[in-house]
N, C-alpha and C positions, 0 to 999 in steps of 0.2 A: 381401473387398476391403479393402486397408489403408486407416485413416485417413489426416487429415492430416498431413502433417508440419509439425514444430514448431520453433521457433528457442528452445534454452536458451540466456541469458547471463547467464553472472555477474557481478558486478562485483566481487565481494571486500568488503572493508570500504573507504567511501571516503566520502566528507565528508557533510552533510546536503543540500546543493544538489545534488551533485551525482545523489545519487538520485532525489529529485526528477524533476529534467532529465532526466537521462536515460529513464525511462517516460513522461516526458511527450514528449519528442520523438520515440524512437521512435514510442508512437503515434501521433502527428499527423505523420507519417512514410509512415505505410504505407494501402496504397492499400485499396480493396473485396475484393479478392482475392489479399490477402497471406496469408501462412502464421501462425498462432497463434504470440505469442512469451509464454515465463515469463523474466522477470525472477528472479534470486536474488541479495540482499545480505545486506549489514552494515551500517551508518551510524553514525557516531562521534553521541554524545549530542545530543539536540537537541529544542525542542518543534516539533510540529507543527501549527498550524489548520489546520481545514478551507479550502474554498472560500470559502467565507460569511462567515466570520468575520475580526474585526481584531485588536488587541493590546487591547482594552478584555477580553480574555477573559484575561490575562495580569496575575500581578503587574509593580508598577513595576519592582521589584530583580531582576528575572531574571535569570540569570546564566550560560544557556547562549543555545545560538545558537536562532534562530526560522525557521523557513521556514513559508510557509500553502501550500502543495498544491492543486493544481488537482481535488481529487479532495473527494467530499461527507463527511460526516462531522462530530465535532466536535474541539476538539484532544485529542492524544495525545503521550506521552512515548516517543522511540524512543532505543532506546541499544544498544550490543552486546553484548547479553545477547539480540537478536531476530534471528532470520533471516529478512527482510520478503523475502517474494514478492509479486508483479503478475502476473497477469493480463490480455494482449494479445491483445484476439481482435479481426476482421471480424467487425461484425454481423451477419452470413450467421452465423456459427456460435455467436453469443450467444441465447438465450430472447427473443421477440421483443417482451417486458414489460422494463422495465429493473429492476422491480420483483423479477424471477424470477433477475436476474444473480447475485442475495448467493449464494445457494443452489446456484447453478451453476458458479459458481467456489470456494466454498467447503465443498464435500463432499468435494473429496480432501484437503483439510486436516486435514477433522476422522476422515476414513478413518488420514490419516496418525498423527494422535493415538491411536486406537485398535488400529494395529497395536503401537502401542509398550505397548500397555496401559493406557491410558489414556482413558475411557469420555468423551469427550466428545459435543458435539451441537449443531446451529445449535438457536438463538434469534432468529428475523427475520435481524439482518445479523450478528451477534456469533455465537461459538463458546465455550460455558459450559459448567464443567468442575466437575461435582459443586453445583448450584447459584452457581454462582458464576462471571463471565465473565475469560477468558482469554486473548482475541481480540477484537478488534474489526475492523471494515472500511471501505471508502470505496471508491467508484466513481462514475461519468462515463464521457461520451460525449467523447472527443478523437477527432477527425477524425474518419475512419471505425471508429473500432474503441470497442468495450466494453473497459473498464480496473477493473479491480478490485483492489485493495490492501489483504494483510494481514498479519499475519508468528505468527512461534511465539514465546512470549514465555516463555522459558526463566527470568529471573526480573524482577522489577519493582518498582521502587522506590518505592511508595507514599506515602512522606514526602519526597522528593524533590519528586514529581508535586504533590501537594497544596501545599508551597509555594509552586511556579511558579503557583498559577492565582490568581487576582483575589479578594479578600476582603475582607469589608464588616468584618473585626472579629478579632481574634483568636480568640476562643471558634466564631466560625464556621469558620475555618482547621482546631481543634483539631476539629470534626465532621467536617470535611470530609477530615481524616485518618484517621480512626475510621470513615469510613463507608465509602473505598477498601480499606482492610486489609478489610472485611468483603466487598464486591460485588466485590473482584475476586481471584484466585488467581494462581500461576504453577506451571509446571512444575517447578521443584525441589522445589516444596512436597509432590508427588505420586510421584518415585520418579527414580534417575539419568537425569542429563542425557544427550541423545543427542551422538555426534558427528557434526560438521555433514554430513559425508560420507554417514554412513547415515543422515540424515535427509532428504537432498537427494536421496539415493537412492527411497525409499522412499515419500515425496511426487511425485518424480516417476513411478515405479510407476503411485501411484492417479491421478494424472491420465491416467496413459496407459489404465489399465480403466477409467476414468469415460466419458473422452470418444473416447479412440482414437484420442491423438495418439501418434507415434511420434517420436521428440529428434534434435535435432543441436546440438553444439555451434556456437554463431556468437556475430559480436561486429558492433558497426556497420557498416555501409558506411556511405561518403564522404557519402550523401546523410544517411545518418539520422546522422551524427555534425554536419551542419550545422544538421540540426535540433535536434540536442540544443543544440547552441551558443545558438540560438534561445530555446532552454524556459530556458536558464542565463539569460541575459538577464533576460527575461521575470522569473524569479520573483527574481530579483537587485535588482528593482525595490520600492520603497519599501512596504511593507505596505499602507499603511494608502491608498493611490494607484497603486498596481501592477493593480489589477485591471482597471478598465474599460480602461487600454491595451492589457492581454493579450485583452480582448472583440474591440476592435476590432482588432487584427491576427489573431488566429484566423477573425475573417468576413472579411478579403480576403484569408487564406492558400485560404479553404475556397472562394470569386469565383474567384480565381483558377486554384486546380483543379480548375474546371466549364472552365474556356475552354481550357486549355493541352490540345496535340494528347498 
């Protein structure tokens, strides 16, 4: 019996909100019995917080743009050297732990990594490549669906990263740059870069023998392009006072799709 089928969309490379919004409205888009959708981008330079998190986690001087992500985790530096995929499923087809999502979204990644040759493997929510982490991730519950987000990090700018984040002191800066060069790697470091094509390929693959999903190309409908409008809004909203208005409009988005016929 075929699996389910699945919505791929791309989006190319396109701004840091926009990414964002977009996997957030989809999900909060689709209903209990919608089709699995994978996200695949780009995003032009940007830092990322988590859900939780404010700008107290950031130097003052920062210098690229900031979006915080409706999604758990802590901040991260995303730029195009990453090809970030998401992860859109109905809880019907998620692990019924939220606990058990990293894992289940994140083994054709790391399947993906080792057909290229390259021996990696989960660590709880992260994907560590020779001792050393490569990947990280973030998920949440938006509307009905399990969201998991995380990309292939082809290369990574270390000292970049480390001056974006918050420092009590120079000499802690200067550890705190010595200590990413050490805990974390990237893929060039390891053997030629793939092209994005047979890598999107080939991720898509092991998702497809992981879970048994089978692809189709698709891109928003009218509805979930209003929702993405929505998530734009939403995270366009002030850092550090964006959040509890995105609480309270998510619980009478979620009211009001108990009543509606």
């Amino acid at each position: 019996m075929a699996g389910p089928l699945a919505r791929l969309v791309r989006l190319g490379l396109v701004e840091p909100l926009e990414l964002h919004a977009a996997y957030s409205g989809l999900a909060a888009a689709q209903g209990p019995d919608a089709a699995p959708i994978v996200v695949w981008a780009q995003a032009k330079t940007h830092l990322c917080l988590g859900q939780s998190q404010g700008r107290a986690e950031l130097d003052p001087g920062v210098s690229v743009p900031v979006v915080r992500r409706p999604l758990g985790g802590g901040l991260v530096w995303v730029d195009e050297s990453q090809y970030v995929f998401v992860v859109i499923a109905p809880k019907r087809l998620a692990p019924g732990r939220p606990a058990r999502w990293f894992s289940w979204a994140l083994a054709p990644a790391v399947a993906t990594y080792r057909q290229f040759g390259l021996p990696a493997y989960l660590n709880e929510q992260d994907i560590w490549l020779h001792g050393r982490k490569i990947a990280g991730s973030g998920a949440a519950t938006i509307g009905e669906c399990a969201v998991v987000a995380s990309s292939f990090l082809l290369r990574f700018p270390a000292g970049a990263f480390a001056d974006s984040v918050a420092s009590p002191s120079p000499d802690f800066r200067s550890w705190l740059r010595d200590g990413l060069s050490l805990a974390m790697t990237e893929w060039a470091d390891h053997g030629a870069l793939p092209a994005e094509r047979d890598l999107e390929k080939t991720f898509r693959a092991r998702i497809a023998a992981q879970h048994g999903w089978s692809f189709e190309n698709a891109w928003p409908s009218a509805d979930e392009l209003a929702s993405i409008a929505e998530a734009r809004a939403e995270l366009s909203e002030p850092i550090e006072e964006g959040r509890a208005r995105r609480e309270v409009r998510l619980n009478a988005r979620r009211a009001l799709s108990r009543v509606e016929p």
